[in-house]
C-alpha positions as a printed NumPy array, in Angstrom:
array([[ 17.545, -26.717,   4.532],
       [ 17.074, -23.235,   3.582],
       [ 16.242, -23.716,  -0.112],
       [ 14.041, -20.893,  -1.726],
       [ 13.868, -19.065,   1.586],
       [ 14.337, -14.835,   1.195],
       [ 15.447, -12.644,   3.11 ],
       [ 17.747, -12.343,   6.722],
       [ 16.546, -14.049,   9.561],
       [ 19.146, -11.805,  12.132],
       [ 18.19 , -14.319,  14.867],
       [ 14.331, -13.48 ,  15.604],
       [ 10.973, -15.175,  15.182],
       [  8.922, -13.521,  12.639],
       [  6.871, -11.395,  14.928],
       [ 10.217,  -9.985,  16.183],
       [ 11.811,  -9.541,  12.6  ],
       [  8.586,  -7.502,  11.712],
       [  8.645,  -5.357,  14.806],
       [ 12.069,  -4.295,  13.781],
       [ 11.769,  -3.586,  10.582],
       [  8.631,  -1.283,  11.728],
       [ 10.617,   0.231,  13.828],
       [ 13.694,   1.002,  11.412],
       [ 11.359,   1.983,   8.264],
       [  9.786,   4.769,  10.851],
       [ 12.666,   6.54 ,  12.186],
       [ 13.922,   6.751,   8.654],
       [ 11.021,   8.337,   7.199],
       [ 10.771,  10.367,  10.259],
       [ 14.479,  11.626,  10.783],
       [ 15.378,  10.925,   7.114],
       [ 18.578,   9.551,   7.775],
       [ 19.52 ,   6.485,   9.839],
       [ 22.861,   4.873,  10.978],
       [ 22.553,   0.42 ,  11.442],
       [ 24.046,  -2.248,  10.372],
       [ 24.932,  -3.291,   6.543],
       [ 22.547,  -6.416,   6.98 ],
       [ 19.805,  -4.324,   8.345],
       [ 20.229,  -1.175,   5.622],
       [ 19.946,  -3.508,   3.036],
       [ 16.662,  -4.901,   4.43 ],
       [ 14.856,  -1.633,   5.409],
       [ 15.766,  -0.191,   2.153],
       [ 13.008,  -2.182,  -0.157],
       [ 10.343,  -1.247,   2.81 ],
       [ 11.223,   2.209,   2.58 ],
       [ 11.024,   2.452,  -0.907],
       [  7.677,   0.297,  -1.002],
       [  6.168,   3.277,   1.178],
       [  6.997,   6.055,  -0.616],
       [  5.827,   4.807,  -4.103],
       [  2.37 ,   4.855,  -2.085],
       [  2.686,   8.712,  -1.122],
       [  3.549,   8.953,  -4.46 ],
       [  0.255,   7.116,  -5.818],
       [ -1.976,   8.936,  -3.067],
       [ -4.756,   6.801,  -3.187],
       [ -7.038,   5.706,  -0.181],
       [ -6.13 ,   2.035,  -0.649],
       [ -2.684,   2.909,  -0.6  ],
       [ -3.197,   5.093,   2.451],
       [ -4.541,   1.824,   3.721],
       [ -1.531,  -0.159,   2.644],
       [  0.752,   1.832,   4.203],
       [ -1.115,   1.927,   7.69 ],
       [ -0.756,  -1.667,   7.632],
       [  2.793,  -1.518,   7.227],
       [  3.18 ,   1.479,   9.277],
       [  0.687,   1.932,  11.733],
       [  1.852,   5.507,  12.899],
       [ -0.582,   8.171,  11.429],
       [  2.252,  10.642,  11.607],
       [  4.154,   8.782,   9.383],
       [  2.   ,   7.862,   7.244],
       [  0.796,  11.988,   6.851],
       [  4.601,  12.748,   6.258],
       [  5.217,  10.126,   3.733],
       [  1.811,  11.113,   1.553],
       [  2.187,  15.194,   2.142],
       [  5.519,  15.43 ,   1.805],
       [  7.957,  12.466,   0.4  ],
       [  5.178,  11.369,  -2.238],
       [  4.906,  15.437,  -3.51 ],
       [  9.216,  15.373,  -3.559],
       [  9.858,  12.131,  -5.274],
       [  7.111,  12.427,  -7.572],
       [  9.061,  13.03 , -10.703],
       [ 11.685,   9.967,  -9.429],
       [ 11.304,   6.584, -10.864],
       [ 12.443,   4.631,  -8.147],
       [ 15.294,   4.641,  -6.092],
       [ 14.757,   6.508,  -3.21 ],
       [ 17.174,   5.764,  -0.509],
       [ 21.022,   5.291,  -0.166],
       [ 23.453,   2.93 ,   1.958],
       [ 26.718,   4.173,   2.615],
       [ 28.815,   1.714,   4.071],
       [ 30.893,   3.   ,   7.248],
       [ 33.69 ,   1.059,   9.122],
       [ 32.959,  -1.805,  11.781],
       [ 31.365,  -1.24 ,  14.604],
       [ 33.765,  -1.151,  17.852],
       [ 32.283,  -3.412,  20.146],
       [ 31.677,  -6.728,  17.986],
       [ 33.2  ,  -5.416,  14.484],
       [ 29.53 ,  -5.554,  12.964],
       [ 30.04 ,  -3.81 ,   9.535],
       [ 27.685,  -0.602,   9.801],
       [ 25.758,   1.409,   7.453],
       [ 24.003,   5.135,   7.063],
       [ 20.554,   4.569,   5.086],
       [ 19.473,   7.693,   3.734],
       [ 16.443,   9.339,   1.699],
       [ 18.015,  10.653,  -1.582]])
């Protein structure tokens, strides 16, 4: 039974699941815009968000947070030199999902996640 147990599962072991989300939360901080599925937007999102409010602190333990999370440097630069300084006045609420249409080859509803 699945009582009390958050979040998707998307058919991975843990170590997998992480990897991906790595993966996704990177090339949307790097490119800023992102096209996936609806399951997968919605997942990213909260890790994306949970990032910037660190560039937006600044601190050296949240430098060190977010290397955890992310281990790219690159990332991490971007993310504390420039998303922290733009979203600094913003409460919260960083990113956007737009829905889009299903996907052709197995109808998977698909999504755009975007920085605001």
């Amino acid at each position: 039974m699945r009582h009390r147990v958050a979040g998707r599962h998307f058919g991975r072991s843990p170590d997998q699941k992480k990897a991906l989300y790595r993966s996704l939360v990177r090339e949307l901080l790097l490119a800023e815009r992102i096209q996936t599925t609806e399951a997968k937007a919605k997942e990213v999102r909260g890790l994306a968000e949970k990032m910037i409010t660190y560039g937006k602190k600044g601190s050296l333990h949240d430098r060190r947070l977010a290397l955890t999370h992310l281990p790219d440097k690159d990332v991490v630069a971007k993310v504390f030199d420039d998303l922290g300084a733009r979203y600094a006045g913003r409460p919260g609420g960083y990113t956007r999902v737009l829905k889009l249409g299903p996907r052709m080859g197995d109808g998977a509803p698909m999504a755009i996640v975007e920085l605001v």
